[in-house]
N, C-alpha and C positions, 0 to 999 in steps of 0.2 A: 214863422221864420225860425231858422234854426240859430241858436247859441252862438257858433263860431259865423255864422253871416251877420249875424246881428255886432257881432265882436267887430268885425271887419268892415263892415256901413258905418258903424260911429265912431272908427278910426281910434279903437281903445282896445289895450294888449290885454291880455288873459292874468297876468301880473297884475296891471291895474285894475281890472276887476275884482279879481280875490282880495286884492286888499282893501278897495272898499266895501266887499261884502263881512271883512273880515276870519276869509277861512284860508285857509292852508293853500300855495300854490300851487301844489302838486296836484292837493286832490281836486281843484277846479279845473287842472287841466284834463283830469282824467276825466273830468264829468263832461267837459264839450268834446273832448276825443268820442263818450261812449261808452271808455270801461270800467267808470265808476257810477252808480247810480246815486243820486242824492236820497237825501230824508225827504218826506211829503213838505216840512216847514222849509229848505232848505230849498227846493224845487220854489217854494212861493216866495224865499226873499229874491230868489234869483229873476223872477217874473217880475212883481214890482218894481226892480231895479233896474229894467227894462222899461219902461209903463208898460208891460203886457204886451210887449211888440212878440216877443218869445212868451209860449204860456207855456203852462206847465204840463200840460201832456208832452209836447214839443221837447221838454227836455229833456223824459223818458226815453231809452232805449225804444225802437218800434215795439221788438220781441218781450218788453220785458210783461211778466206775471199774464201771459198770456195760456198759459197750461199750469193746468195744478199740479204741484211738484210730489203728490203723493199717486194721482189716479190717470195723468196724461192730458185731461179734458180741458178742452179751453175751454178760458173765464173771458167774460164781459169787466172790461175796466169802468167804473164810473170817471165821471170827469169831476172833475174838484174843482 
C-alpha cells in the first residue's frame, strides 16, 4: 500500500503524521508526494508506524538506485 492511501484509509493528515513521527512537514510531504527520498532508518520508522501496512520498498521512488550513477547499469535493490 502506498503512503498517501494508507494516509487517506486511516483518516490521518500528513501534518499529523510528521508530527508524530517527529520530522519536519514539509519534507514528509515531499516524501509521499515522491520528490523526497527518505534515509533507510527513516523509511523503517515510517513503516513501523504503519504496522508494516506500507513497507519500505513501498516508500521508495519505483526509479530510485536503479542504474548506477557512474556506468548506466542497473542494480538489483535488496530488500531490507
Amino acid at each position: 500500500m502506498k503512503l498517501k492511501q494508507y494516509l487517506k484509509k486511516v483518516k490521518l493528515s500528513s501534518r499529523d503524521f510528521a508530527d508524530f513521527l517527529g520530522i519536519n512537514r514539509s519534507s514528509f510531504s515531499g516524501i509521499v508526494s515522491g520528490r523526497r527520498v527518505p534515509s533507510k532508518n527513516l523509511a523503517k520508522r515510517i513503516s513501523a508506524a504503519t504496522l508494516n501496512k506500507v513497507t519500505v520498498d513501498e516508500i521508495f521512488p519505483e526509479d530510485y538506485n536503479n542504474t548506477c550513477p557512474c556506468c548506466g547499469q542497473r542494480l538489483k535493490r535488496k530488500k531490507l
